[in-house]
N, C-alpha and C positions, 0 to 999 in steps of 0.2 A: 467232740473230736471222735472221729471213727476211729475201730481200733486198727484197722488196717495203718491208717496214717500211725500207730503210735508200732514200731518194729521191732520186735525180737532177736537180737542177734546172738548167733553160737560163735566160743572159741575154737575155729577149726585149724589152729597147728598143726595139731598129731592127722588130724586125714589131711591134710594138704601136704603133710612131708610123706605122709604113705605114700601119696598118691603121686608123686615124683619119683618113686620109686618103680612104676605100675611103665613097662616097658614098649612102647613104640608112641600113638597121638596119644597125646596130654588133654587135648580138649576133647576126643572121644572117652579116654579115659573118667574125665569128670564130668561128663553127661552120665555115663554108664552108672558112675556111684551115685551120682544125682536121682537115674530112676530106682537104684536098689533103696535107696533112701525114701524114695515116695511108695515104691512096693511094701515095704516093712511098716512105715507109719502109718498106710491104710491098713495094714494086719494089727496096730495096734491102738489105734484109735477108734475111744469107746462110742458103741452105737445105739443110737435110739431109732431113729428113722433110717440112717446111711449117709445123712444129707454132709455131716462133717467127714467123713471117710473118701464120700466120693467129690468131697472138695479139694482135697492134694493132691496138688498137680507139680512140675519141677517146671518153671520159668525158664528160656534161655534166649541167647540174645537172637535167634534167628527162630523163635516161634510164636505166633503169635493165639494159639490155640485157650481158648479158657472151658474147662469143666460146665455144665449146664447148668450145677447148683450155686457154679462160683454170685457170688451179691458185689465183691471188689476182685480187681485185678490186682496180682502179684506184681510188685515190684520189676523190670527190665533189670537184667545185671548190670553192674556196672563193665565189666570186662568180657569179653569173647572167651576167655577161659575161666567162665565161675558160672556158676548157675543157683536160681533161687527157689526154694522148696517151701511150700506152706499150704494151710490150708486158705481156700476164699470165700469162706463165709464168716460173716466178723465174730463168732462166738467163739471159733478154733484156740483163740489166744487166751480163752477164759478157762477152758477143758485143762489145757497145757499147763498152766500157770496155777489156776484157781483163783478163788476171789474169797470175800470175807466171809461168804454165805454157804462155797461150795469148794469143796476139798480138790486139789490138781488130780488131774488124771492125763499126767504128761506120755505122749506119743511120738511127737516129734524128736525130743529129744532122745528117749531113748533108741529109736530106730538110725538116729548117727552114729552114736556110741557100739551100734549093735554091727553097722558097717565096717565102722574102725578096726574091729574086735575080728572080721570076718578077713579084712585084708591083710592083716598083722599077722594070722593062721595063714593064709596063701600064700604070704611071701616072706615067712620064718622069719619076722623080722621085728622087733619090740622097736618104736620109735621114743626114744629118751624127749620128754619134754624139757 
């Protein structure tokens, strides 16, 4: 099974209630946190070649665009207002996670949390989980 096929999912409560917070489109809104999320994860994901870095890209449902190193496409959203962040080359899930042989050197996640952290300062506002 490819790992693409096998999917990562984050709990995004706390940035989804931010982000109803986040004033006029909703869906420009989480595009925008969508690309800060893919700009931060390329700042933090670890490089040897580039080839994992310059695979994150943000999926949405009116683009059809794939990165040149992508090997899998990213998942379509399911909704007009969500969008899908990762890398596409099948290794990205092994960096992030780790395996038995090789210690996590997570990116993705921390470049969410580092979003969250960034809107919560913007808009003075702690969301209670």
């Amino acid at each position: 099974k490819s790992p693409m096929n096998s999917r990562v999912t984050t709990d995004t409560t706390r940035l989804n209630r931010l982000i109803e917070r986040i004033p006029g489109n909703k869906r420009k809104a989480i595009k925008a946190v969508g690309f800060r999320v893919e700009a931060l994860a390329k700042m933090k994901a670890p490089v040897d070649l580039g080839n994992l870095r310059n695979s994150i890209y943000v999926r949405t449902n009116d683009d059809n665009a794939l990165p040149s190193e992508a090997t899998e496409e990213l998942p379509r959203p399911s909704t007009d207002d969500s969008v899908v962040i990762g890398p596409s080359v099948e290794y990205g899930i092994y960096q992030e996670l780790g395996t038995s042989v090789m210690e996590a050197q997570p990116y993705m996640l921390p470049a969410l949390r580092e979003v969250e952290s960034e809107l919560e300062q913007s808009f003075g506002v702690l969301v209670n989980e």
